[in-house]
C-alpha positions, 0 to 999 in steps of 0.5 A: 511480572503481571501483564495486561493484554491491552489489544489483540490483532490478528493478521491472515495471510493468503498466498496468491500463486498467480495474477490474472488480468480479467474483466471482473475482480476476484480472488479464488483457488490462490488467483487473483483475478484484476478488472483491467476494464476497471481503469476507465472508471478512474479517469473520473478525476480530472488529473488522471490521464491515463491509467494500465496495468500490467503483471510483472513476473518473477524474472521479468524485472528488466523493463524500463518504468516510471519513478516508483511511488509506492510498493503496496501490500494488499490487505483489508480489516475483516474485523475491528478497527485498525491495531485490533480485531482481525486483518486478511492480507495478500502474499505473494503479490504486491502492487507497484505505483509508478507516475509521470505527467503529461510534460514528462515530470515524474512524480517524486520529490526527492531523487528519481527511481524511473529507468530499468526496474532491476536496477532501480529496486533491490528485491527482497528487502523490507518494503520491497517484493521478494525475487518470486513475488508477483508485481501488479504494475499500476502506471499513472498519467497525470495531467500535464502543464500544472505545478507541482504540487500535492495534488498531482502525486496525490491523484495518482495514489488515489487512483491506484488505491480505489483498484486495490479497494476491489480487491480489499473487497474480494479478499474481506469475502475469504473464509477465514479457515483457507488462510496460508498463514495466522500470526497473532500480536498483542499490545501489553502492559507489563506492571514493574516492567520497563516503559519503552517508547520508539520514535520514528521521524517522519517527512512531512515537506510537501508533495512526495515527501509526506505520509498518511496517517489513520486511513481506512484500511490497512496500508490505505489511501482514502481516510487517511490525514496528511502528517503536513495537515497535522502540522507535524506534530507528535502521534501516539501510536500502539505497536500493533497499529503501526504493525496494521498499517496506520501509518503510509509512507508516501516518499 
């Protein structure tokens, strides 16, 4: 049967082998280097109190945490627009989004993670780290005695999107030609075939219990539209952008 390649996306992967807490972002030599120093700029908002960050190693797992938000790959479009062109991402390491507020509310909607993190996330599965990947771990404080609502979470994942942004940056710098890994993905028609649509119910309730779609970069936060702004009406989306990272799951 005849085909038409409708988009092209390629995704190359460089393997981090070690996560290093520093005064200035960097990624060089397989090791990522994270500005602890960069957390003051975020107290910027209002609604953040307090911010760190910490690395957890392989075989460090049994430590108490806030409820998890979010595990986070690290990637940034080196080319084209997400769905197509090219997409530098980081193995090896993922960041870890944990939050509470001052009043000791943690931030979810649904059932709570905080507790011992070995017992509290599965490694190895889909959407978590593996059991020798590198955990960077950003901890939230939001402000304390406000409702909750979207605005609190949201202010976490802003916060801790703004640091994976300076990686984004240091990672878009990388030469193409180091990367670990190069894997290629096409969006096709093919004439005669069968039309197939997969369909994904998402949450779209209210504060953790939301998603993103449309954001900037890759698995992003900034640029990205509220499925509950939408009013969760249906959207259209291509094999490779939903493979890109277009849509962020935020429960």
């Amino acid at each position: 049967m005849e085909t038409i390649d409708l988009r092209r996306l390629v995704i190359r992967a460089f393997h981090v082998k070690d996560v290093v807490l520093s005064d200035k972002f960097s990624f060089s030599n397989n090791i990522l280097t994270i500005n602890k120093e960069f957390i003051n700029d975020l107290l910027d908002d209002p609604l953040i109190v307090k911010v760190t960050i910490d690395v957890i190693r392989p075989g460090q797992h049994d430590r108490e945490i806030n409820t998890i938000m979010d595990i986070i790959p690290m990637s940034v479009k080196a080319l084209g627009s997400l769905g197509e062109g090219i997409t530098f991402t980081l193995t090896g390491a993922y960041v870890m989004l944990t939050g509470v507020d001052e009043d000791g509310r943690q931030m979810y909607e649904f059932g709570s993670s905080e507790g011992i993190l070995s017992e509290q996330m599965k490694l190895g599965k889909a959407g978590t780290p593996g059991e020798d990947d590198l955990i960077i771990h950003v901890d939230v404080l939001v402000k304390g005695g406000l409702p909750y609502s979207r605005e609190l979470p949201m202010a976490a994942f802003s916060a801790c999107d703004r640091i994976i942004q300076e990686v984004r940056l240091e990672l878009k710098k990388q030469d193409a030609k180091n990367a670990d890994e190069v894997h290629e993905f096409y969006d096709r028609i093919v004439k005669g075939g069968n039309r197939v649509a997969i369909v994904k119910q998402v949450a779209g309730q209210g504060a953790m219990y939301d998603n993103l779609l449309f954001p900037n970069e890759p698995s992003g936060y900034e640029g990205g539209v509220s499925i509950i702004d939408l009013a969760n009406m249906p959207v259209v989306l291509s094999p490779n952008e939903y493979r890109d990272g277009i849509l962020r799951s935020m429960v």
